[in-house]
VOGU-3710 file (C-alpha; in Angstrom, 3 decimals, decimal comma):
1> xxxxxxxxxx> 0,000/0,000/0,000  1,283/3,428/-0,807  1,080/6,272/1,365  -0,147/10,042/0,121  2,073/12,277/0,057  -0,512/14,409/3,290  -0,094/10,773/5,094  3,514/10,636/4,834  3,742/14,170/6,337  1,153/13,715/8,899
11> xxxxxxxxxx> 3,311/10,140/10,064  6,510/12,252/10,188  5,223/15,117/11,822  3,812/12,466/14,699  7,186/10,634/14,889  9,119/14,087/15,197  7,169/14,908/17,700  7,218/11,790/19,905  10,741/11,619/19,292  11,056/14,954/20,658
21> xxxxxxxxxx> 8,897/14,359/23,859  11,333/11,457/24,098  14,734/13,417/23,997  13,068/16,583/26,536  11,946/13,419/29,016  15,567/11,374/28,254  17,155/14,298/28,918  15,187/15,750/32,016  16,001/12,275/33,769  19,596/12,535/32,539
31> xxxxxxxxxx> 20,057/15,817/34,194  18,446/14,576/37,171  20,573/11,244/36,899  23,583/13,278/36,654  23,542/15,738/39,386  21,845/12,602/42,116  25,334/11,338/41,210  26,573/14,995/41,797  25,173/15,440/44,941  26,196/12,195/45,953
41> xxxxxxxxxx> 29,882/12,177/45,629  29,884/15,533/47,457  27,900/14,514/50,678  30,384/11,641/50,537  33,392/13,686/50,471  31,899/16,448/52,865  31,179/13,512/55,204  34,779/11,994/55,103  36,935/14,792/54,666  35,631/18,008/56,249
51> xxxxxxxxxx> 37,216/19,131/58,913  35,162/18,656/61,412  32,400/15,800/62,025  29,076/16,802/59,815  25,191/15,324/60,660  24,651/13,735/56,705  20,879/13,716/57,437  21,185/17,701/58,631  23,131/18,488/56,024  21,022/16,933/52,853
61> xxxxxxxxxx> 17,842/18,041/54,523  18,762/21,862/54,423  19,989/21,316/50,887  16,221/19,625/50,368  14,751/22,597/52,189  17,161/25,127/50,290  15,572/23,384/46,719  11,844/23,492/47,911  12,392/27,360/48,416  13,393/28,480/45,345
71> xxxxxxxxxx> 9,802/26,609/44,172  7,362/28,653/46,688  6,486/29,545/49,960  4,326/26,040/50,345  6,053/23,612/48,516  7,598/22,236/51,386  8,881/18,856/53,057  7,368/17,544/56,486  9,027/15,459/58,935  7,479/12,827/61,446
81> xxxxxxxxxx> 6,839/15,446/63,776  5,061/17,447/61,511  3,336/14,800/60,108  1,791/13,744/63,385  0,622/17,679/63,438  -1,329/16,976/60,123  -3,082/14,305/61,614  -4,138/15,442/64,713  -4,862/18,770/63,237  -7,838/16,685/60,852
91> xxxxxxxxxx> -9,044/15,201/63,839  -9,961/18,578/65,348  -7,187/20,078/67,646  -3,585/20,517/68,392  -1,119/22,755/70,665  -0,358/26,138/69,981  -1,124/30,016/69,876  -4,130/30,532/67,360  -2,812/32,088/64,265  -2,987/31,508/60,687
101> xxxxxxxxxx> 0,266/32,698/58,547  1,196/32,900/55,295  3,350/34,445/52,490  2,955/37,718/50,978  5,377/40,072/49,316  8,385/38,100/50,392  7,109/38,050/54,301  5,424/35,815/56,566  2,256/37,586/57,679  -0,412/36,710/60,342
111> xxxxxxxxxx> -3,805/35,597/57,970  -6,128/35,417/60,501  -6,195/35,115/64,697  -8,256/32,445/65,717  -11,183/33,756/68,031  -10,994/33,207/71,717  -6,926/32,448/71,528  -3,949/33,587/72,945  -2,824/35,718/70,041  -6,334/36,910/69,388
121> xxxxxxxxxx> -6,621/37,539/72,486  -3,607/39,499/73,163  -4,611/41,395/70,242  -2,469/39,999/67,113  -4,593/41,117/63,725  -4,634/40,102/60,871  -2,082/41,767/58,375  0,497/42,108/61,070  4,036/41,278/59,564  5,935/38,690/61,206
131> xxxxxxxxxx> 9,731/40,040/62,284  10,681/36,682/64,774  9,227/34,349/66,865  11,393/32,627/69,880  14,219/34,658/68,926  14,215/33,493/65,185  13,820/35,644/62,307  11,470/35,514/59,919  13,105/35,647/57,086  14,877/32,005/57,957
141> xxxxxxxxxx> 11,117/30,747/58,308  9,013/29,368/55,354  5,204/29,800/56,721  5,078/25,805/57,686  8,739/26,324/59,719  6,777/29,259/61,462  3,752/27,384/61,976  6,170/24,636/63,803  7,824/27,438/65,937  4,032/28,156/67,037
151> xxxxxxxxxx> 3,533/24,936/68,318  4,771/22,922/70,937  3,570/21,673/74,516  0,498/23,736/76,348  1,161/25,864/79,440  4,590/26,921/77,217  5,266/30,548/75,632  5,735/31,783/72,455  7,647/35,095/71,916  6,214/37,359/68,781
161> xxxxxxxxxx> 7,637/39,954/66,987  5,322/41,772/64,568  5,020/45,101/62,608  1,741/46,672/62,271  1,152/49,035/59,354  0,715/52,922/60,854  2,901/51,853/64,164  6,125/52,972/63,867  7,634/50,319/66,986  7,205/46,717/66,352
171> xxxxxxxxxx> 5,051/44,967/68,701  5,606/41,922/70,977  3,676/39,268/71,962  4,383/37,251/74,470  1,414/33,688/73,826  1,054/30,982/75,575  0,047/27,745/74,402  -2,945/26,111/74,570  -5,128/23,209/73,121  -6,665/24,666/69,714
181> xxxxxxxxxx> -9,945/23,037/68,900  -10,183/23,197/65,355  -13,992/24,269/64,108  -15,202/25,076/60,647  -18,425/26,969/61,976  -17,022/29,210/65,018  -21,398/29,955/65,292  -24,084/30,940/63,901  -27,614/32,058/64,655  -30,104/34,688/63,539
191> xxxxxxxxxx> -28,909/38,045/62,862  -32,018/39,458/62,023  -34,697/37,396/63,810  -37,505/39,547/62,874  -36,416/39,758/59,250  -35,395/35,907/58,933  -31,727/36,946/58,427  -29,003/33,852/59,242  -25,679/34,213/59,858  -22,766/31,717/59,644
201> xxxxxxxxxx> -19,376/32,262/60,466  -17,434/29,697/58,575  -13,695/29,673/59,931  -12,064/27,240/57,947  -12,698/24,377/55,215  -11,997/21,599/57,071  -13,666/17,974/56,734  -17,492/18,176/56,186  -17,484/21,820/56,430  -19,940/21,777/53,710
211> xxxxxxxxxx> -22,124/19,270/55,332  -22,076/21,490/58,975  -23,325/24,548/56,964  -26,087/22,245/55,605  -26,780/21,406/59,140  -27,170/24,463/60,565  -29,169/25,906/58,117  -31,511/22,979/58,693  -31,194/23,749/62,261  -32,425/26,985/61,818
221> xxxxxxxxxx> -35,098/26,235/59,698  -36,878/24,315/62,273  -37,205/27,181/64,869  -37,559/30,182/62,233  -37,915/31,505/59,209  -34,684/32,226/57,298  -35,496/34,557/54,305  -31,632/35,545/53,383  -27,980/34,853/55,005  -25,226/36,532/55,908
231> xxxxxxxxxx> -21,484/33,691/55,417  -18,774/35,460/57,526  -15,156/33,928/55,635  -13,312/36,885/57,349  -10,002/35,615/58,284  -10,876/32,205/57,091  -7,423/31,183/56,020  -9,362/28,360/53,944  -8,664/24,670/53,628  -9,714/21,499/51,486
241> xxxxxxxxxx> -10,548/22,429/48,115  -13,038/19,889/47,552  -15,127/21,391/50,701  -14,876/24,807/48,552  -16,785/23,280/45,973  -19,611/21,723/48,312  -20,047/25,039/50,168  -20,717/26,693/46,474  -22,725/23,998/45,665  -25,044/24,434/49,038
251> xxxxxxxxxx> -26,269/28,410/46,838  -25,609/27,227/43,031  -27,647/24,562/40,342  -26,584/21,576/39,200  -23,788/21,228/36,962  -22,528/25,125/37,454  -18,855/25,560/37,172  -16,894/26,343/40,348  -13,232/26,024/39,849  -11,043/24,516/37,496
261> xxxxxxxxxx> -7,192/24,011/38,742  -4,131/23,867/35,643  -1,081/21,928/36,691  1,076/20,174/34,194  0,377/16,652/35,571  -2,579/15,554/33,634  -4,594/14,932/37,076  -4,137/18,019/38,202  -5,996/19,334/35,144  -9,899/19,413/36,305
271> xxxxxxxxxx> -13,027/21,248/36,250  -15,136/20,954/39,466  -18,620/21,853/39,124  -21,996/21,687/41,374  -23,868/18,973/41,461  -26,665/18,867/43,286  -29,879/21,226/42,712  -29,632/24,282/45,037  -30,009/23,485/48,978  -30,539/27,501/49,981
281> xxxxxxxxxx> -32,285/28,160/46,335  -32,652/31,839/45,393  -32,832/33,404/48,546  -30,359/36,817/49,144  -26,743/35,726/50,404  -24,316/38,102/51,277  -20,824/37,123/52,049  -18,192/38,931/53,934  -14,855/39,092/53,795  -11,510/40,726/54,370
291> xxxxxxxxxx> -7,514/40,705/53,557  -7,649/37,201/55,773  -9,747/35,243/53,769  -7,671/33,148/51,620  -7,359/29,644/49,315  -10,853/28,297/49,893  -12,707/31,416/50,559  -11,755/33,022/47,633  -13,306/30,182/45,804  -16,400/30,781/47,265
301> xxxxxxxxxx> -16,596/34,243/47,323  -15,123/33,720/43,856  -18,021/31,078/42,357  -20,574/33,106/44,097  -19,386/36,357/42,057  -19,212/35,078/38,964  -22,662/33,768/39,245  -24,551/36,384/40,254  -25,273/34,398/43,402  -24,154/36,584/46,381
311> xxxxxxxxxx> -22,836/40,271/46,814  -19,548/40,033/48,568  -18,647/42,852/51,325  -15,420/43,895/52,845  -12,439/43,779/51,543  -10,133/42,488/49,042  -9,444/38,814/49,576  -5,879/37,484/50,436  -5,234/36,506/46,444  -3,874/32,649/46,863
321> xxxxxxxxxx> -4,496/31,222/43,999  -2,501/27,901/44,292  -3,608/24,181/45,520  -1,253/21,975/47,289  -1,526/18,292/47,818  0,500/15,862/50,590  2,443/13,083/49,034  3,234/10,603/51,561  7,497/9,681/50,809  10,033/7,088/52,895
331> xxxxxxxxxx> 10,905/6,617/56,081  7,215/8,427/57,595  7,876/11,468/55,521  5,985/13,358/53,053  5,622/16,322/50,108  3,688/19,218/50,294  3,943/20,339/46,836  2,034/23,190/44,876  0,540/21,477/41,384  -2,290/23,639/40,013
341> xxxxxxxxxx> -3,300/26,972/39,785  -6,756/27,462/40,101  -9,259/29,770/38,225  -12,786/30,789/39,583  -15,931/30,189/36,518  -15,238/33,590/35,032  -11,769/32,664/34,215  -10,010/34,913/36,643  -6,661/33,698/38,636  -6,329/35,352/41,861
351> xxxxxxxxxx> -2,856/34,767/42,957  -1,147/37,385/44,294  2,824/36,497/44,111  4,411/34,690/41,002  6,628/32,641/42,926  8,187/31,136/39,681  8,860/33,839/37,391  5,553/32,823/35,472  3,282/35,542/35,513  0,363/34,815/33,103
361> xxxxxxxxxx> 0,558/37,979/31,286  -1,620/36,686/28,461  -4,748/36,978/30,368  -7,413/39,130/30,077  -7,576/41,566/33,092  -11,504/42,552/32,329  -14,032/39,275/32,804  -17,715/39,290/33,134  -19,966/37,551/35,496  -22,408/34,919/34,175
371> xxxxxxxxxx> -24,975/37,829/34,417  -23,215/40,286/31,997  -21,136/42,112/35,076  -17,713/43,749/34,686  -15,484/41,765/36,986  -11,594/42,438/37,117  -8,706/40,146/37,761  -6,680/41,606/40,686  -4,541/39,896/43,708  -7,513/38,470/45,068
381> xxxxxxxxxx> -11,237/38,593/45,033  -12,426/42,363/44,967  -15,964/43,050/46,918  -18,987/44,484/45,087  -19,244/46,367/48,034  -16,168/48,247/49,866  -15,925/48,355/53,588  -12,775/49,293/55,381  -12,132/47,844/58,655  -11,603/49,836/62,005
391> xxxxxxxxxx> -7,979/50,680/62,160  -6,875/50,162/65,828  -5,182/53,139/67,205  -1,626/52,555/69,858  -4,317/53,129/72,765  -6,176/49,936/72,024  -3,165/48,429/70,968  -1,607/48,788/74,654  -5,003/47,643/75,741  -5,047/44,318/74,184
401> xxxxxxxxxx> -1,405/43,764/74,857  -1,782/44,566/78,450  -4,751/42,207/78,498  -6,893/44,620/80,342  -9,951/44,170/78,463  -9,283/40,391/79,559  -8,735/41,375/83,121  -11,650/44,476/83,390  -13,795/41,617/82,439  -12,782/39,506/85,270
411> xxxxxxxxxx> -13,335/42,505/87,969  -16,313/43,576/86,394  -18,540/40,343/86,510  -16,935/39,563/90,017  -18,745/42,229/91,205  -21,993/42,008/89,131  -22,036/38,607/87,556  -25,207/40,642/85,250  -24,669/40,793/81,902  -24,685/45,069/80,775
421> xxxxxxxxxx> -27,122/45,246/77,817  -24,957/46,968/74,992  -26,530/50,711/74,033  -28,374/50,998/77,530  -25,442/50,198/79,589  -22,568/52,110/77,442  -22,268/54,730/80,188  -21,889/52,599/83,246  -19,708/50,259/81,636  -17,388/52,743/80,120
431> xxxxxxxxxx> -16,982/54,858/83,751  -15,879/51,171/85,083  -13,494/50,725/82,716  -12,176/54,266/83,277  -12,336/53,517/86,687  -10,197/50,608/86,606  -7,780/51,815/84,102  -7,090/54,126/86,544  -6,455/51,769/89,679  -3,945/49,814/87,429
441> xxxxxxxxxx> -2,322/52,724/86,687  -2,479/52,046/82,921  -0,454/54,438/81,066  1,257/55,039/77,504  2,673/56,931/74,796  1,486/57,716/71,573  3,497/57,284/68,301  4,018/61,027/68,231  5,281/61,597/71,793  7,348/58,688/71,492
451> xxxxxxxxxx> 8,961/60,789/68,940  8,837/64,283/70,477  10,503/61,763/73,859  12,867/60,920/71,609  13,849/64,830/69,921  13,913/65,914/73,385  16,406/63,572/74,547  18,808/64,110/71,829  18,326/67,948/71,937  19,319/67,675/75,593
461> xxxxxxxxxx> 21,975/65,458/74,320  23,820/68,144/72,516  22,512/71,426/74,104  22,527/70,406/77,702  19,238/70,566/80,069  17,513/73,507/78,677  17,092/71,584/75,440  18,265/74,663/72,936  16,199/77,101/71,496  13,287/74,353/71,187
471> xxxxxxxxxx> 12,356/73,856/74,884  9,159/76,172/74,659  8,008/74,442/71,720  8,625/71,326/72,519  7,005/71,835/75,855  3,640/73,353/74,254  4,042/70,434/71,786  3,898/67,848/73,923  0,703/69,773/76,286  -1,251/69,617/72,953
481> xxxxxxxxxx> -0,258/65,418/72,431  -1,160/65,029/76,255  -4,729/66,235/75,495  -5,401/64,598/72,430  -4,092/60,966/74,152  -6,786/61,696/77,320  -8,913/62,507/74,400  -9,083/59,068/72,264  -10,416/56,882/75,055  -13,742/59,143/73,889
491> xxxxxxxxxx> -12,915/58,833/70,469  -12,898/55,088/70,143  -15,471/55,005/72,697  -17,490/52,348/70,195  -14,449/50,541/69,443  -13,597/49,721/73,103  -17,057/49,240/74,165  -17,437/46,217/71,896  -13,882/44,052/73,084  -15,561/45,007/76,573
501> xxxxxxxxxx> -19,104/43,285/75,621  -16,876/40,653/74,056  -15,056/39,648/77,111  -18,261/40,108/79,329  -20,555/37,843/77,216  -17,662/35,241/77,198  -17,891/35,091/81,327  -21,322/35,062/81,176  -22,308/32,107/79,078  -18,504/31,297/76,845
511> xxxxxxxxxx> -18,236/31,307/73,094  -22,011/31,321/71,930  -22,601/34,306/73,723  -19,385/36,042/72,923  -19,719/35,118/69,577  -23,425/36,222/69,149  -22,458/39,711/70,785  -19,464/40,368/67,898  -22,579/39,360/65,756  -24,543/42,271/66,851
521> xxxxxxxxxx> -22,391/44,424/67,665  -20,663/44,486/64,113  -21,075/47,202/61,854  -20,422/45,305/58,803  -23,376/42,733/59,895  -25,507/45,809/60,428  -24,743/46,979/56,970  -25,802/43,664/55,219  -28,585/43,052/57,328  -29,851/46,426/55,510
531> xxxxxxxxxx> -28,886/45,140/52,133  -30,659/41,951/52,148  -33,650/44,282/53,906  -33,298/45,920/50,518  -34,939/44,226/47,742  -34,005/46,527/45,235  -30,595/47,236/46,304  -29,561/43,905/46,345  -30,877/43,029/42,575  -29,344/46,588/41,255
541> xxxxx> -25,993/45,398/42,487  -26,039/41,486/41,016  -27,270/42,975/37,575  -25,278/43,879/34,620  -24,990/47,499/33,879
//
């Protein structure tokens, strides 16, 4: 039989390029041959020549660890030790100091506090840049290593070292540790009980997270009627993809497309889509979130977007747009390795640090929803609705550091174990706390008189006591910062008022209360409780121009 001439080129074309798959793959495992052998010879000479006794298995682990880094921040390997974290960590709890970290601009940064904790409640926030913990810095740490340095046996400290954007001094912590029950709902209730308003506060995307959020829904369904709901993924630091995808498929029909991850492995090339009929149908949903909601809540937030499903409020999202997998190896070890990228249903990839040099300049930076609306790819998932968060000022900083919400709270109910109703009560509670600010003696310095402290000093320095020709300035100066300080206690009156209620409900009846008092007394609930109250608010915003 002869061949046509199209045939003949078609069967050459095919050969040339299997041949050439064959000579990349020959020579990828040649080069990987040939520098095993490398590596080899060397840790065998290092081990019997160098000058002094070397640990081989230290040695070729940091040169493992070195490798992993130049990949990205979570591509990492875990020991036995750490392995026995995983595990105990997906059966609901482990040791340590409540905080979520991970990886942005080349720094380790605190993603979210975890409610009711030792760093939350010494007053670690989320966005805080990590500078050392016990003594080591940072910048030695990948966010797993830090994570490690967190954890250890309960009753122990931890020592943190953080920078706080608009605070000139960085801030330490000192946390102890403590057994960390691991939730994916931290609550949820009514927010709105005479509306039919829900709200869930999903923490994290842990096993059956999906199925919880079914359940409580359910659960509230039998004592009221739920007409919309507010899901709280502030600070949720996210999780297991595949929970992601149930959550979205809990608000979206069948067969909708959620994410769809792009890896080179073959099997890390998938589409995951919904597929059961909607459980919450087409009630309002609004979702909130902020800088700490990352991995899985962006793809929630994300799905929801794109379809038109939910208006999202708050902030920009965290922008971690990469999935990781464990790969058990020898000897009880295993690989966490990044494989895919993932893209939310309007095409949009939210990562927000090309760790490999990578950037997918090609894409589009303008997407549309499902619905027709403009959508933009950014470092995360932007909010249809903006809401800045209350920036802390140095006198609540001191506050939380010096635990004295923590320990007004204590004094407080130990004389009247009655819980103050918030609004009625502001007065009498406030005039306590002054009260007992006072009696502890509780004192500090503003940024700015830190730094008129510190001109004064060196002025005295080099012009003896009077201080040179600035002393009358410097002296009205520092009248005028006096006044403003005894000022801000008024001035973030609200503010201070709500960790008080906070640590009050918490003696009076533990989490649920607490956690249905930050509920209430949250201005960014209050907003979307009146945007789900309005009909034609809500539609205006989830239609297309």
């Amino acid at each position: 039989m002869t061949l046509s001439k199209p045939k003949k080129a078609a069967i050459l074309v095919i050969a040339a390029l299997l041949f050439a798959g064959f000579v990349t793959a020959s020579d990828a495992f040649f080069q990987i041959r040939k520098n095993f052998t490398i590596f080899s010879e060397v840790i065998q000479e290092v081990n019997e020549l160098y000058v002094v006794e070397v640990d081989p298995e230290r040695t070729i682990r940091r040169g493992i660890n070195a490798m992993l880094e130049t990949l990205d921040p979570y591509t990492v390997l875990i020991d036995e030790s750490q392995t026995q974290d995983i595990d105990l960590i997906s059966t609901g709890s482990y040791a340590g100091v409540g905080i979520e970290v991970g990886a942005r601009n080349g720094e380790l940064v605190v993603i979210a506090p975890i409610e009711g904790y030792s760093a939350h409640r010494q007053g670690v926030r989320a966005g805080d840049v990590i500078v050392s913990v016990n003594g080591i810095s940072a910048t030695e740490l990948s966010p797993d290593d830090l994570n490690m340095q967190m954890r250890g046996q309960i009753g122990s400290e931890v020592v943190l070292v953080v920078r706080r954007f608009g605070i000139s001094d960085k801030l330490t912590f000192t946390l102890e540790r403590e057994r960390i029950e691991v939730r994916n709902i931290d609550w949820f209730g009514m927010a709105d009980e005479a509306e039919g308003i829900a709200f869930i506060m999903l923490s994290r995307f842990g096993q059956n997270a999906a199925s919880e959020m079914r359940r409580a829904i359910e659960e509230l369904e039998e004592t009221y009627t739920v007409n919309g709901l507010i899901l709280d993924l502030r600070n949720n630091p996210g999780g297991l993809l595949i929970e992601a995808v149930r959550v979205a498929d809990l608000f979206l029909p069948e067969n909708e497309p959620v994410v769809h991850t792009r890896g080179r492995a073959p099997q890390t090339r998938q589409l995951y889509s919904t597929s059961n009929p909607s459980f919450f149908g087409d009630r309002p949903v609004v979702v909130l979130q902020n800088h700490g909601s990352a991995s899985s809540s962006e793809i929630v937030s994300g799905a929801l977007q794109d379809h038109d499903r939910a208006v999202i409020m708050g902030q920009r999202s965290f922008g971690k747009g990469l999935v990781q997998i464990i790969r058990p190896i020898s000897y009880g070890l295993a690989l966490k390795i990044t494989t895919s990228k993932y893209f939310i249903p309007s095409g949009r990839y939210i990562q927000s640090v090309d760790y490999n040099g990578e950037a997918d300049t090609d894409l589009p930076q303008h997407f549309e929803t499902a619905g027709g609306r403009p959508v933009v790819q950014r470092t995360g998932i932007d909010p249809d609705i903006e809401a800045e968060q209350h920036a802390e000022t140095m006198l609540e900083i001191e506050l939380h550091r010096g635990s004295h919400f923590f320990q007004f709270a204590n004094e407080f109910m130990a004389s009247d174990p009655t819980m103050p109703e918030p609004g009625q009560d502001d007065d009498r509670v406030m005039e306590a706390f002054r009260e007992y600010l006072n009696n502890a003696d509780f004192s500090y310095a503003t940024a700015s008189q830190q730094r008129v402290k510190d001109l004064r000093d060196q002025l005295r320095a080099d012009y003896g006591d009077e201080a040179g020709p600035l002393k009358g300035f410097l002296a009205e100066l520092e009248s005028d910062l006096e006044a403003k300080r005894l000022r801000e206690l008024d001035e973030v009156r609200e503010a201070i008022l709500r960790e008080i209620y906070l640590e009050l409900s918490a003696r009076v009846d533990g989490t649920a209360l607490r956690m249905k008092t930050s509920v209430q007394l949250d201005p960014l609930v209050t907003r979307a409780i009146a945007l789900i109250n309005d009909t034609g608010a809500y539609t205006q915003i989830l239609s297309a121009p």
